[in-house]
N, C-alpha and C positions, 0 to 999 in steps of 0.2 A: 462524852464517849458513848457508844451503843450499850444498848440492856441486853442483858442476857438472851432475851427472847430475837435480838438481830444478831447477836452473837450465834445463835444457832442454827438462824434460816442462812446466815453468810455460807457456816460450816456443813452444811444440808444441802446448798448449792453446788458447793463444791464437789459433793458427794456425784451429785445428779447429773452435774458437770462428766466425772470423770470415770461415769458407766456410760453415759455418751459418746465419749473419745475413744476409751476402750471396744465399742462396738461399732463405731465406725469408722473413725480413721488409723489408716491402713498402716501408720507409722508407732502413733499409739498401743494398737493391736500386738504389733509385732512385739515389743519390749518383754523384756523379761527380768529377772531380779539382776540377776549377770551381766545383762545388757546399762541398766541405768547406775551399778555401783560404781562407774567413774563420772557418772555426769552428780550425783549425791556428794561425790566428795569434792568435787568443784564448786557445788553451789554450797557448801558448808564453809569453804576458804573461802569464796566471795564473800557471804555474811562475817566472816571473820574479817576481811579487809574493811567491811562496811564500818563493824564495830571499833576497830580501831582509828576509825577514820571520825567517829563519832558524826555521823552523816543518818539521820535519823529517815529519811525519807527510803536514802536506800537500804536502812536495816529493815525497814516493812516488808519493800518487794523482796528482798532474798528469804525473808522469813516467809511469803508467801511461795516461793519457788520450793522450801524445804519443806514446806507443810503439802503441797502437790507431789513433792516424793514419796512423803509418809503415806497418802492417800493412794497413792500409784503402787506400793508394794502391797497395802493392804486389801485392794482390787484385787491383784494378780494372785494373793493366800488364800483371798474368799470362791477364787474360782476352782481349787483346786480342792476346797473345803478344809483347807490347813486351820487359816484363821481371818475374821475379817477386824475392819476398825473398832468395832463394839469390843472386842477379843481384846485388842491392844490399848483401846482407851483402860479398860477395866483393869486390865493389869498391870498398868502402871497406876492404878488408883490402890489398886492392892499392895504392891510394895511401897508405897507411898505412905500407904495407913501402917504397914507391917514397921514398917523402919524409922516412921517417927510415936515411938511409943509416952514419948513427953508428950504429947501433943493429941492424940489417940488414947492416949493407954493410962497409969500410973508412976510412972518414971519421972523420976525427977533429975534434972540435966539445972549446971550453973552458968553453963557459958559454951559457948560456939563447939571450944573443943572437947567436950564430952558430947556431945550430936555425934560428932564424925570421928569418936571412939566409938558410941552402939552403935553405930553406922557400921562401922568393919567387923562387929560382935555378932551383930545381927546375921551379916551376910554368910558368916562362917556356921552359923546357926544351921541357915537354908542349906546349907550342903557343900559351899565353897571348901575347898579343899585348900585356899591359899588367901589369902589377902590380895594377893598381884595378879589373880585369875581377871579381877574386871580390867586389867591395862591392856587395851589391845597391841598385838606383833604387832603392826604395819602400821602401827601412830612415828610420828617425826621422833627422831631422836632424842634432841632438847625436849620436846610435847613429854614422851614416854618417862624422860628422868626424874624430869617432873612431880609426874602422876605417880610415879612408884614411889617417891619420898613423902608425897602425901598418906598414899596408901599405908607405909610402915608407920608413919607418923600417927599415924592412928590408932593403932594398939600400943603404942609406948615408945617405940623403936627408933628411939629421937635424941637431939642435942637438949642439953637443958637451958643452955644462953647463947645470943648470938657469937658471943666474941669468944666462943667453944668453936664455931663454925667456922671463920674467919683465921681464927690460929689454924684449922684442917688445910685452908686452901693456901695459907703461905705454906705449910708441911708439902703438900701437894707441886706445889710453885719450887722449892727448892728438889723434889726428888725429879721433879721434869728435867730442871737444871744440870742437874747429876749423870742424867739421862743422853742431853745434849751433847755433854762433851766425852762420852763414849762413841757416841755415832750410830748408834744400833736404830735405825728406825722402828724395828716393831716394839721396843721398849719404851720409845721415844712418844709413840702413837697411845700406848697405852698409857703410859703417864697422863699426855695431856686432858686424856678420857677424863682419868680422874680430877683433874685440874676444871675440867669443863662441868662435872656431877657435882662437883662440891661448890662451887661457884652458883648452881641450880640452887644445891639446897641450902647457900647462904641468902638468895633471893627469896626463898620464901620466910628465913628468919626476917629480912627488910617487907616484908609482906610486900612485895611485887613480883607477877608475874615474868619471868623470865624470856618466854614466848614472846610477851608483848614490847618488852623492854628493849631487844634483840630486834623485834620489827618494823619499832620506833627508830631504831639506829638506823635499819637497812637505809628508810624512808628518808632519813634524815641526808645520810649518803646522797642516796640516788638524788634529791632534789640539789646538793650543794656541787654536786661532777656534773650534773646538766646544765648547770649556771656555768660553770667552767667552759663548757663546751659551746653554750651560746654566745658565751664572749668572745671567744675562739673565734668563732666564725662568723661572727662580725668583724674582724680583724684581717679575716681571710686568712688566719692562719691556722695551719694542721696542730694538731696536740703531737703528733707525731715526729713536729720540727720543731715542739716546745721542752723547754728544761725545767727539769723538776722546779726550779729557783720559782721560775716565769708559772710555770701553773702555779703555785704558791701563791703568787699575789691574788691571780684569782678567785681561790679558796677562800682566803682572808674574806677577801671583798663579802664571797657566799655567805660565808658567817655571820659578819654583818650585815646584809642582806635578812638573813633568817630573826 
């Protein structure tokens, strides 16, 4: 691997790189912070597809395409004299030091989840008025429930056994049910909410990802109905002249295939 010392003429390049682009090209120029937060959170689900794809070539380039974002706002702060990279490197070196006082400090920690108890102790320290201030609005739904059960979980605000959690989501599973055969959609929608949150936070009692679990499936899906589809039409026949039975075989097959 590179020494530190190429590790920072790479990162100095980049620099050098991208006070070039911003002073001359016309497209570069133009950007603004507003302008690039939907191309930022495109190349943050690209890296996410990468990683779950576990495709390690294309985890590089999108980590280079994110790390050109990070670069690109911190250009655009320094022009304005908000703040530039040196500002943001440093301060995340500062919470960084602040928040691991095991490891920094005199604190003594036994295991993972006392970290990410001072971890939410800390934050509330600095001025946080909430535990659930770091979840952003506009994170995905699943992402968000997530992240907020982690956050509570962190001060205490937790199951003590999995099969504490699992008894929630049949309780959950049977008030849906209850739900159903009144008819009331919006009671119906709300149940399942919770059917869908407590099923999050029995994923994290299984220590897996939910997100990812959930994306494995999508993937899984889409590859075994494209099989369906290319046999289809090799057959010449429409899915739309096929019966559920008939696509059925095909599935099978995909299955077996997979």
């Amino acid at each position: 691997m590179n020494s530190r010392e190429t590790q920072l003429q790479a990162f100095d390049r980049l620099l050098t790189i991208m006070e070039e682009l911003r002073a001359q090209c016309p497209w570069d120029r133009k950007q603004t912070m507003q302008t690039l937060r939907h191309l930022t959170i495109e190349e943050t689900y690209e890296l996410g597809d990468a990683i779950l794809d576990n495709d390690l070539k294309e985890i590089k380039g999108e980590l280079g395409d994110l790390l050109l974002h990070i670069v690109f706002y911190a250009k655009i702060g320094s022009e304005s004299k908000s703040f530039d990279i040196a500002d943001v490197a440093n301060g995340i070196c500062e919470k960084l030091i602040n928040r691991h006082p095991h490891i920094y400090g005199d604190v003594k920690v036994a295991n993972e989840e006392e970290v990410k108890q001072n971890w939410e102790k800390i934050k509330l320290k600095e001025g946080k008025k909430s535990v659930l201030e770091g979840v952003p609005k506009s994170l995905p739904a699943l992402v968000k429930a997530s992240r907020i059960q982690d956050k509570v979980a962190g001060v205490g605000f937790d199951w003590e056994e999995p099969h504490q959690v699992f008894e929630k989501v049949n309780e959950e599973l049977e008030e849906l049910q209850q739900e159903i055969v009144t008819g009331d959609k919006d009671k119906i929608e709300a149940e399942f909410g919770d059917v869908l949150f407590s099923m999050i936070n029995y994923a994290r009692f299984l220590g897996i990802n939910p997100e990812n679990a959930l994306e494995r499936t999508n993937k899984k899906f889409s590859k075994r109905f494209q099989y369906l589809e290319r046999e289809a039409q090799k057959k010449g026949i429409s899915l739309q002249d096929m019966t559920l039975k008939e696509m059925d075989i095909y599935w099978e097959a995909a299955k077996k295939a997979d």
